[in-house]
MARVEX-83318 format. One record per residue: x, y, z of N, C-alpha, C in turn. Coordinates in steps of 0.02 Angstrom, whole numbers, padded with zeros to 5 digits, always signed. Example, Ala and Ser with C-alpha at 12.3 -4.5 7.8 and 13.67 -1.06 7.14 Angstrom:
2
+00660-00284+00390+00615-00225+00390+00660-00165+00390;+00642-00112+00354+00684-00053+00357+00645+00002+00394;
END
This chain:
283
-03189-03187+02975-03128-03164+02943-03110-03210+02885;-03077-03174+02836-03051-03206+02789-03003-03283+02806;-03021-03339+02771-02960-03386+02794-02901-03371+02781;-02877-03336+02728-02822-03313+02701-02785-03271+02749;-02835-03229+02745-02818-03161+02783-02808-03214+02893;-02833-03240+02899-02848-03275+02954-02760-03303+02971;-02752-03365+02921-02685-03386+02897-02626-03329+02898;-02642-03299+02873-02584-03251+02861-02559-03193+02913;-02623-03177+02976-02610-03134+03028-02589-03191+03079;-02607-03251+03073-02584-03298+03139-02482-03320+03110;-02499-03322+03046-02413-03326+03035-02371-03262+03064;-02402-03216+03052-02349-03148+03073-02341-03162+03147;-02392-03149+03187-02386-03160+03262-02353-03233+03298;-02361-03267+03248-02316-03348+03264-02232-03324+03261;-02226-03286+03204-02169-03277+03180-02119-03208+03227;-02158-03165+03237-02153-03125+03297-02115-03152+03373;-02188-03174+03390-02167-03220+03445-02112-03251+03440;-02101-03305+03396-02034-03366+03397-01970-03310+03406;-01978-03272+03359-01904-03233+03340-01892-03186+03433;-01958-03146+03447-01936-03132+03507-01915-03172+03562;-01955-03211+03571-01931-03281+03626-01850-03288+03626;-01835-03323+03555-01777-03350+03548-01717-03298+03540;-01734-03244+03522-01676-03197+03500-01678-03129+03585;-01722-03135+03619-01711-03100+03687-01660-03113+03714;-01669-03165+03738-01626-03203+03812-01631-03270+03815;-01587-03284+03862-01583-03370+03859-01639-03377+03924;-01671-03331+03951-01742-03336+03996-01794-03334+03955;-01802-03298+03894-01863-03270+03857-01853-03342+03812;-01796-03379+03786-01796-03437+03763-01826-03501+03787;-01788-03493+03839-01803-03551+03883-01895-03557+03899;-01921-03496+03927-01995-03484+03946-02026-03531+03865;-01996-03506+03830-02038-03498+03758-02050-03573+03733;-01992-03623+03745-01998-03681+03733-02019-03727+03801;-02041-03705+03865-02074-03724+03900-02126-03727+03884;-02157-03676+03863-02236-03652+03822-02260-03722+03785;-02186-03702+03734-02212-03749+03672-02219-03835+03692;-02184-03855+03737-02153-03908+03773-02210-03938+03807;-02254-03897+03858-02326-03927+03900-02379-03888+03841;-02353-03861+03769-02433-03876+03745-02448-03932+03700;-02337-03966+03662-02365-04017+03644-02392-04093+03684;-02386-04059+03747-02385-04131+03779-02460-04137+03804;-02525-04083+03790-02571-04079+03786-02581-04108+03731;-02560-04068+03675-02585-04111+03599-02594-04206+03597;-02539-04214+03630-02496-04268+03620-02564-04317+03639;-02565-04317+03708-02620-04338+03755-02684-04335+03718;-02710-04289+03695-02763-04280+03661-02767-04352+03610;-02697-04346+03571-02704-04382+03513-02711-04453+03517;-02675-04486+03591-02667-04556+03593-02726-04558+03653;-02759-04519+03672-02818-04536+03707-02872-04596+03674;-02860-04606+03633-02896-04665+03593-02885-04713+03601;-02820-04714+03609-02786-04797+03619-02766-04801+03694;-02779-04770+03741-02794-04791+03804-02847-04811+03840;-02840-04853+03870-02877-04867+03927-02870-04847+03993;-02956-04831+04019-02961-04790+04074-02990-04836+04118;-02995-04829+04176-03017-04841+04230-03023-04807+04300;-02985-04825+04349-02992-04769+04394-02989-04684+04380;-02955-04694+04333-02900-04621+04330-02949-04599+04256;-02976-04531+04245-03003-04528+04204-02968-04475+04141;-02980-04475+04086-02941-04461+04056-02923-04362+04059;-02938-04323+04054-02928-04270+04087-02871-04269+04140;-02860-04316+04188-02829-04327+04244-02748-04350+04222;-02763-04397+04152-02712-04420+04122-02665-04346+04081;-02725-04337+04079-02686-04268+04022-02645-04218+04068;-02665-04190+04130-02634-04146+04156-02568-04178+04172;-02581-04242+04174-02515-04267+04233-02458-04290+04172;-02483-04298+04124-02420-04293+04054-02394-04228+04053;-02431-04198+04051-02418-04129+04040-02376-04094+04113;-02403-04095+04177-02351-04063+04227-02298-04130+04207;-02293-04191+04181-02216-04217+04211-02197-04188+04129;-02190-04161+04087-02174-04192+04039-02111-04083+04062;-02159-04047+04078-02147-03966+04084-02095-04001+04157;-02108-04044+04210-02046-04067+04264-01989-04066+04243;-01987-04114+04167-01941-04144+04157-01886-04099+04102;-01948-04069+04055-01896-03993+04049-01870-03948+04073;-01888-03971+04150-01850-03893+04197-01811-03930+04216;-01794-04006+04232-01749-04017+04242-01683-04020+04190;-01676-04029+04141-01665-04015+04090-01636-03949+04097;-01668-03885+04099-01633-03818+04124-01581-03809+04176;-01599-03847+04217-01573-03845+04286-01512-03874+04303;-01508-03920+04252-01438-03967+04242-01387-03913+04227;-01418-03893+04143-01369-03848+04133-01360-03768+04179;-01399-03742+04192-01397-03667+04221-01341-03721+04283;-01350-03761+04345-01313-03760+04394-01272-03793+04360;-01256-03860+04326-01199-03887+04316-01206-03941+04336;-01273-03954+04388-01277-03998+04421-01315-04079+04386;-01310-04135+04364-01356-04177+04322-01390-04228+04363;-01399-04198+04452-01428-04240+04482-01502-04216+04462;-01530-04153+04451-01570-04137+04427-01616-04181+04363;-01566-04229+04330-01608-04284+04269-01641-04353+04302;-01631-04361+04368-01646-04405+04408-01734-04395+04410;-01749-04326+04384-01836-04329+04365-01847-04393+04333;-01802-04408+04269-01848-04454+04213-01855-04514+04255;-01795-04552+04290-01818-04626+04295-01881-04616+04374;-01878-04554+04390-01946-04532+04438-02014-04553+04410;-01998-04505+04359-02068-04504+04303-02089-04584+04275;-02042-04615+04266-02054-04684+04234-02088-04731+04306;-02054-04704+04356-02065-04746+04399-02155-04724+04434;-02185-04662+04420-02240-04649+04422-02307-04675+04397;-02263-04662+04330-02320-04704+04265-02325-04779+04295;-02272-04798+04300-02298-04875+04336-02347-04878+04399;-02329-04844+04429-02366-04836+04495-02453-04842+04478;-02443-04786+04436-02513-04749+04422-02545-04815+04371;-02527-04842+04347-02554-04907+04306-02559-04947+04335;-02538-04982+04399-02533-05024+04462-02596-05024+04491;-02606-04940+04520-02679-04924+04549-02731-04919+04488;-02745-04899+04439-02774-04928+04382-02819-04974+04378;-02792-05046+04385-02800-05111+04369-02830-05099+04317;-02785-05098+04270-02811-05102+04180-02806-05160+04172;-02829-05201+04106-02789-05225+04071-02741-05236+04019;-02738-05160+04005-02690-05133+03959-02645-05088+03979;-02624-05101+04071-02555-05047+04101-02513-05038+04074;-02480-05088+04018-02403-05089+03987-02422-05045+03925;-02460-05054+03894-02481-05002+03831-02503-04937+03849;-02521-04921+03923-02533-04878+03936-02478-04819+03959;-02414-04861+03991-02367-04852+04019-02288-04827+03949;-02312-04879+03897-02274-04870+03835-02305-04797+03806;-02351-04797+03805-02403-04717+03779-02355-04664+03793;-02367-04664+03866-02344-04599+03918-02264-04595+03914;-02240-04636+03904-02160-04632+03920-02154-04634+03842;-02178-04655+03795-02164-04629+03712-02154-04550+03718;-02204-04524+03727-02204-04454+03715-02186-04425+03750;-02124-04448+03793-02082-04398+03842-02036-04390+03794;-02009-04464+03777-01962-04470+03725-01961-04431+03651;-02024-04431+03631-02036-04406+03565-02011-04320+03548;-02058-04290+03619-02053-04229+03625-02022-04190+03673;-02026-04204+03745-01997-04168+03786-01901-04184+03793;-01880-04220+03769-01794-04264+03777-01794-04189+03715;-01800-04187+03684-01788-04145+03621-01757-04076+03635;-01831-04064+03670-01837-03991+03679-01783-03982+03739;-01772-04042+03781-01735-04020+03844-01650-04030+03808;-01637-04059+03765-01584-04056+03728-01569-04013+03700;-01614-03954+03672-01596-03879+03664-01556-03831+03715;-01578-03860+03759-01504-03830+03838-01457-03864+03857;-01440-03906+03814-01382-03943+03807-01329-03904+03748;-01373-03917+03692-01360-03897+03646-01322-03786+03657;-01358-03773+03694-01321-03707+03725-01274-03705+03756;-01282-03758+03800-01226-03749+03838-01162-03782+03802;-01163-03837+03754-01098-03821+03720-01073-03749+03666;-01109-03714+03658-01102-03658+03641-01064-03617+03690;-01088-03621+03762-01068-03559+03805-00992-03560+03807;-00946-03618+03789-00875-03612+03802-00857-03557+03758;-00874-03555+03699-00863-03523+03649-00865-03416+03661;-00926-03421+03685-00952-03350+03683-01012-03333+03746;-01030-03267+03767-01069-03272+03830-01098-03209+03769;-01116-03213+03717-01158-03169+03706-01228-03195+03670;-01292-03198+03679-01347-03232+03646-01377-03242+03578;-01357-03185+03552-01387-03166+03480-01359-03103+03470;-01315-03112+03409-01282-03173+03382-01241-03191+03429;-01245-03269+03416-01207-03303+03511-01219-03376+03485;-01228-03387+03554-01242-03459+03585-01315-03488+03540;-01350-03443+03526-01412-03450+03510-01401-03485+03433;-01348-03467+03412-01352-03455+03329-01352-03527+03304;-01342-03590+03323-01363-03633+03310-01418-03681+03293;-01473-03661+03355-01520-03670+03348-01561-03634+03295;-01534-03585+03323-01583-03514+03254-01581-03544+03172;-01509-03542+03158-01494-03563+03085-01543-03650+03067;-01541-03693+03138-01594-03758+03122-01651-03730+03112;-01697-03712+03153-01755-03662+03129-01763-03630+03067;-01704-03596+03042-01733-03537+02976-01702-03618+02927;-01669-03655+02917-01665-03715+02878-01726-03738+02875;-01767-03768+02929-01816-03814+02922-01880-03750+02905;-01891-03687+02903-01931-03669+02874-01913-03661+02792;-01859-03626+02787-01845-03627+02703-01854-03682+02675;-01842-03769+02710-01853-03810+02676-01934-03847+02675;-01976-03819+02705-02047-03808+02715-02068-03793+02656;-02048-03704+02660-02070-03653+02595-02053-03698+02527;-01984-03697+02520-01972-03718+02445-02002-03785+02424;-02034-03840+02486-02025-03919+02457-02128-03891+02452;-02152-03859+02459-02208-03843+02471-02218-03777+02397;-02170-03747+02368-02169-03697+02298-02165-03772+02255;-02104-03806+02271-02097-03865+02221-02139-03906+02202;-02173-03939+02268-02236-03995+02270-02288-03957+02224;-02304-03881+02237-02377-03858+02210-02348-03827+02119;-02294-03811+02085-02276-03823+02022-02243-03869+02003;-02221-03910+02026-02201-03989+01987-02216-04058+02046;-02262-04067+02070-02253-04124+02106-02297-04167+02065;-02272-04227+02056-02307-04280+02005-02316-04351+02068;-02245-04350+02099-02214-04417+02121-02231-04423+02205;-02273-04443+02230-02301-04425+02305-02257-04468+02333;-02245-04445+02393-02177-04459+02443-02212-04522+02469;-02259-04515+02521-02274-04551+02565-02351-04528+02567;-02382-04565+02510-02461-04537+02492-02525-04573+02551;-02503-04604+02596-02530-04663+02639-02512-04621+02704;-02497-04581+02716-02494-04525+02775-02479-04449+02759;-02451-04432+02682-02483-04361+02699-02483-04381+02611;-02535-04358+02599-02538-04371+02504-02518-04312+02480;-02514-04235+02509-02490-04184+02463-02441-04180+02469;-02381-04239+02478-02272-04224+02499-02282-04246+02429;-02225-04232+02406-02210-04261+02346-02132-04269+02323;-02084-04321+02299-02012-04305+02271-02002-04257+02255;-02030-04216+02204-02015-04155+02166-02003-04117+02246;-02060-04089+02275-02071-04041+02313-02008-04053+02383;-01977-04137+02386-01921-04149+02449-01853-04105+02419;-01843-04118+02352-01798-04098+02331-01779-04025+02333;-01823-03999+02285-01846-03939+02300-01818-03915+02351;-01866-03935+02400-01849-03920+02477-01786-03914+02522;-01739-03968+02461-01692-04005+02496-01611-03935+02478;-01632-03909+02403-01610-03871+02371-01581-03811+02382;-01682-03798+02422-01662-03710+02472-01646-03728+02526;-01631-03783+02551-01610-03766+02636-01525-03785+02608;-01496-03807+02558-01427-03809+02552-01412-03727+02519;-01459-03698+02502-01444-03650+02469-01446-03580+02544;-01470-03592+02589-01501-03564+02651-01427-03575+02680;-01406-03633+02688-01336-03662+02725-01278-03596+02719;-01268-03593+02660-01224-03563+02616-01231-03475+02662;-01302-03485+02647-01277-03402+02671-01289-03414+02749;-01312-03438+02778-01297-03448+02854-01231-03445+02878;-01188-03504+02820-01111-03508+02847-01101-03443+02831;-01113-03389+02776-01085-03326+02787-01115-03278+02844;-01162-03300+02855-01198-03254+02927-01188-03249+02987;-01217-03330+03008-01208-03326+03088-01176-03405+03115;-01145-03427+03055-01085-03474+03078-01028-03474+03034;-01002-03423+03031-00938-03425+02986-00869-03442+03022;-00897-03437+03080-00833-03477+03131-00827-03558+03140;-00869-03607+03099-00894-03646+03091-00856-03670+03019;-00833-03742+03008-00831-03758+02933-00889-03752+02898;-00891-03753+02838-00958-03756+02772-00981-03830+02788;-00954-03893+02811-01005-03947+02829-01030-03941+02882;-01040-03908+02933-01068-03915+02999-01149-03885+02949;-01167-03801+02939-01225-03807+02904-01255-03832+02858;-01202-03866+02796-01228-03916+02746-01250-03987+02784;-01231-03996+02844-01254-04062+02858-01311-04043+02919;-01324-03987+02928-01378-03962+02959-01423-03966+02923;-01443-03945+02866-01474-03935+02777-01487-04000+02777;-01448-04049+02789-01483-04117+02764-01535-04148+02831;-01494-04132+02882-01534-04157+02953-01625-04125+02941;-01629-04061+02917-01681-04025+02916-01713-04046+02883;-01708-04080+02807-01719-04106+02752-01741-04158+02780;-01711-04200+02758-01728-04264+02794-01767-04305+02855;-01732-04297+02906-01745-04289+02967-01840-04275+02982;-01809-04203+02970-01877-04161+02987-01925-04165+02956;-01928-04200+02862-01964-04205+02829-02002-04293+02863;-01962-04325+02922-01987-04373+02916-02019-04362+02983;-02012-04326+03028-02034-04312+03072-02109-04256+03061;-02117-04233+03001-02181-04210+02987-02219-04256+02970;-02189-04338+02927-02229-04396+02912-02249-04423+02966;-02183-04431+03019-02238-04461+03084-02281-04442+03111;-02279-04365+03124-02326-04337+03181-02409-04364+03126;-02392-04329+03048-02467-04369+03011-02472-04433+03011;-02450-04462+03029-02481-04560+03046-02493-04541+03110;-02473-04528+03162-02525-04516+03233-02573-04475+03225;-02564-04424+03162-02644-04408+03168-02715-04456+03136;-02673-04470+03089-02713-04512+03050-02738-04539+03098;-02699-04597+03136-02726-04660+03168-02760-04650+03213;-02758-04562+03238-02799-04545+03286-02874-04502+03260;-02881-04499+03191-02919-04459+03160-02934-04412+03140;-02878-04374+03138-02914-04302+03160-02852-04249+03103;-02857-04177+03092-02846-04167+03055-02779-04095+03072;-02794-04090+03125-02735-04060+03171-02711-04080+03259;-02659-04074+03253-02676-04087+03341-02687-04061+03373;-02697-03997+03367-02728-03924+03403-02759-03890+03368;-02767-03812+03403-02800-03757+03366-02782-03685+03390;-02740-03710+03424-02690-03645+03454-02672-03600+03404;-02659-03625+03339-02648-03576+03279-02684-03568+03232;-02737-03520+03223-02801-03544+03177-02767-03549+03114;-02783-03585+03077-02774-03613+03007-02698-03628+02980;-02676-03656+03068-02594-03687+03054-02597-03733+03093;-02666-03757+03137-02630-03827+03178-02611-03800+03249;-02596-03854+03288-02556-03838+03347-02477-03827+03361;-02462-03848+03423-02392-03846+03436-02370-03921+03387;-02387-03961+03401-02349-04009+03363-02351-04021+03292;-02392-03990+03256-02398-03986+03175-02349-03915+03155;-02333-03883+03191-02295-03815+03169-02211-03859+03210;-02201-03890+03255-02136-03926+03277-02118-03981+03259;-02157-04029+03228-02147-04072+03225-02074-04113+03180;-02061-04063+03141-01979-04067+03101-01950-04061+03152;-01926-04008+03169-01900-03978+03231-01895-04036+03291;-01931-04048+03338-01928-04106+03376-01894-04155+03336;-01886-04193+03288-01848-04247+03257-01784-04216+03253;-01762-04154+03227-01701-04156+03202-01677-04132+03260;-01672-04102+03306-01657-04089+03377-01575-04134+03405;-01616-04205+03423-01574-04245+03438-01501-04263+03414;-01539-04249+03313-01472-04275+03279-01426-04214+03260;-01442-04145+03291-01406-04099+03273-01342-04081+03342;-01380-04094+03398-01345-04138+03452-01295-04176+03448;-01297-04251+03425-01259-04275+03395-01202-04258+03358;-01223-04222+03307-01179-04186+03233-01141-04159+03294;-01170-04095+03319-01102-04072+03382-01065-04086+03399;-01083-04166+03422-01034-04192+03454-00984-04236+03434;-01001-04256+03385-00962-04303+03309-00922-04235+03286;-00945-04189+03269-00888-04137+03232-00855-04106+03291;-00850-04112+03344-00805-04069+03398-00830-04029+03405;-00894-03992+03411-00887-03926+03426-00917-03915+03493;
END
């Protein structure tokens, strides 16, 4: 098949998918970022498999067991909010207390780097995603309807951090001179952040007229910058772990787009601080 043509049928069905997931139900949501949740924690594993050390436990063995705690720890995460209950977060210091275990029986000599690995990328990626049902449930005081609803927050971060994708990526390829951060991804460029930075304030604007007009005009202008920013730096990190790990995607789940974490990787960064913003602006 055409690469073009290849590229361009895996975007529709990416794009399909996300919008049905997220715009169904807060079940068809929830499922959808579970998905995404144990496949980056496959990627993840994959990527720092280099810089671990093995011994008893072989690496395959390592990977599943990131991966079931990492999908544990997002259901607990659900579970908080659906019952109300937050004895349910008592997974993570479980999970921490595992990884030690499991590095104990080991006998590495690199348990603590091994142990920093595994508990990085709970942090990196799964805290994120399980903060998206946080992030709903301060919504639910508001409204019990999903789309347009509770949902519309998240949604409007999403269509931000793609518009600011598209435009810093039109900008970079007709005026980029000035490379951002040429030592982990050489095709970013100033021109193309700005750019970027431009349409997602210009995206804001009509969002606040769309699906947050119950909202002041700074809650999405400072969404616009979180996306910008944020997310633009969270696409630089995930490329220095690839770099350092070699390789040129972290998956292949999406032919000629990368995996779960090269298509999330904005997204996972700005997560946290849009969280935050919530809770700094009252809402």
């Amino acid at each position: 098949m055409n690469p073009f043509l290849k590229r361009t049928l895996t975007a529709i069905i990416f794009a399909a998918v996300m919008l049905g997931g997220m715009l169904w139900s807060y079940a068809s949501f929830s499922l959808l970022f579970f998905i995404i949740n144990a496949g980056s924690a496959w990627e993840y594993d994959r990527l720092i498999g280099r810089f671990r050390i093995y011994n008893r436990i072989g690496g395959l063995t390592y990977r599943w067991l990131i991966t079931v705690t990492a999908s544990l720890i997002y259901i607990a995460f659900y579970l908080s909010v659906a019952t109300g209950n937050f004895i349910w977060l008592a997974t993570l210091p479980a999970c921490l207390f595992l990884f030690i275990a499991i590095e104990l029986y080991s006998i590495t000599d690199r348990g603590i780097q091994n142990i920093a690995l595994n508990i990085f990328g709970l942090i990196y990626f799964t805290l994120p995603f399980g903060l998206l049902h946080f992030i709903i449930d301060l919504q639910g005081a508001d409204t019990e309807l999903w789309f347009p609803g509770r949902v519309n927050i998240i949604f409007s971060l999403l269509l931000l951090i793609w518009v600011n994708d598209t435009f810093a990526y039109i900008g970079g390829s007709l005026f980029g001179k000035h490379k951002l951060f040429p030592t982990h991804s050489p095709k970013k460029s100033w021109e193309g952040f700005f750019t970027g930075f431009a349409g997602a304030l210009l995206c804001s604007y009509l969002i606040h007229l769309w699906l947050l007009n119950e909202y002041a005009l700074m809650l999405p202008v400072s969404m616009a910058a979180i996306a910008t920013v944020i997310g633009t730096t969270g696409d630089l990190f995930e490329s220095m772990i690839k770099r350092n790990a070699g390789v040129k995607d972290s998956g292949n789940i999406m032919p000629g787009h990368g995996g779960f974490l090269d298509r999330f990787d904005a997204l996972i960064f700005s997560i946290p601080f849009i969280f935050i913003l919530l809770l700094v602006m009252n809402y």
